[in-house]
C-alpha angles and dihedrals in degrees: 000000000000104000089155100136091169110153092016121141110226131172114200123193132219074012086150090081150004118002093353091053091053092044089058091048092045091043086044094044081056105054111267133123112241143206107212105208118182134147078237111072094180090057088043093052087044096065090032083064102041079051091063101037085061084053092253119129116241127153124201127232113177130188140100112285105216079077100081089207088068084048092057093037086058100047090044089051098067090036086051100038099035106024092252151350117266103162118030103192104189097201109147122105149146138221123244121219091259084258108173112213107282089051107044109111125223094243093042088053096047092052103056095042083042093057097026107036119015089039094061088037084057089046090050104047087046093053099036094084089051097055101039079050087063096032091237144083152144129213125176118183121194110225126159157237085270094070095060097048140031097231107064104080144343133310096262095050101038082050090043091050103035084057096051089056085053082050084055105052095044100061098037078069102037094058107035106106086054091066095254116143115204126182144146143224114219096206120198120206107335126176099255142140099259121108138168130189116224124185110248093215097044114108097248099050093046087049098046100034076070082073115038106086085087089074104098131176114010106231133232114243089239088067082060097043088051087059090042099042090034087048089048092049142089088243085072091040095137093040122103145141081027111146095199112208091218088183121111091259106303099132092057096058 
């Protein structure tokens, strides 16, 4: 399987932590140049940084990517640092509160679509012209286990994330014929930085903590990075419109 990826430009979103963090190491361990984008600038800095001590080539854009500004900073970036954009990995994401319907804020609501849905929307529509331009690309969005049942968060992020499978696919369709690949990783519970605080006696945590023994092994963010970096890859050349439970099984209980 050819997953040499040497000379390829990559963004990689939230790559300051977490899965994201461990997507830009692997990209960067395989050859490619990578934008490190992360809300944190200082994080984002931090494994640019480790990329290039290990004699790899990474460059840093911080901000918070609900600005468009920060989304076309970040695509002009790669096109302007390393002469195109061949993978978009739309990794960053928040948590919601595990708020069931009647109990979701507006600001609450609009934040996590904000983070999880209309910024990769924003990435994608901003790469997409380059790589039609070169007649190939690679996206590869993390959404969640959230995004295949009803049970695994509240009602903001399962929406956010079950929206971002139907973007996916989409485009996986849509541009096809261009030569752009698009696919997704469902992950189930993975050792990462986000964190959320529910309140234990709020109506959506009590309901969903019912179902939540299912859940089995946490997962390293490496186990992650391996789908996303696998999906962006040639190694998954004929592979697109693919939503990959990356879980331990869960999905399938």
């Amino acid at each position: 399987m050819n997953s040499d990826l040497s000379g390829s430009s990559v963004v990689v979103t939230g790559g300051g932590s977490g899965i994201g963090r461990a997507a830009a190491l692997q990209f960067a361990g395989l050859g490619a140049k990578v934008v490190v984008a992360d809300v944190n600038g200082d994080a984002a800095k931090a494994v640019a940084e480790e990329i290039t001590a290990g004699g790899g080539t990474a460059v840093v854009v911080a901000g918070d990517l609900t600005d468009s500004a920060v989304v076309d900073e970040v695509v002009a970036t790669a096109v302007q640092e390393f002469g195109g954009l061949d993978v978009l990995v739309c990794n960053a994401g928040i948590m919601d509160s595990m708020s069931a319907a009647a109990d979701v804020t507006d600001e609450e609501w609009e934040r996590v679509i904000g983070v999880n849905l209309t910024a990769p929307f924003r990435l994608t529509r901003a790469a997409l012209p380059h790589m039609i331009a070169k007649g190939k690309g690679s996206i590869v969005y993390t959404a969640s286990e959230a995004g295949l049942r009803g049970s695994a968060a509240g009602l903001a992020y399962t929406t956010s994330k079950t929206a971002l499978i139907g973007l996916t696919r989409s485009v996986a369709i849509t541009y096809r014929d261009s030569g752009i690949r698009a696919n997704a990783i469902a992950p189930g519970g993975t050792r990462t930085g986000i964190y959320f605080t529910p309140d234990p006696a709020g109506h959506g945590p009590q309901v969903l903590g019912r179902y939540m023994g299912n859940i089995g092994r946490l997962a390293e963010a490496d186990e992650q990075a391996n789908a996303i970096v696998f999906l962006a890859s040639d190694a998954a050349s004929n592979i697109s419109g693919v939503v990959l439970p990356v879980d331990n099984g869960w999905s399938a209980v």
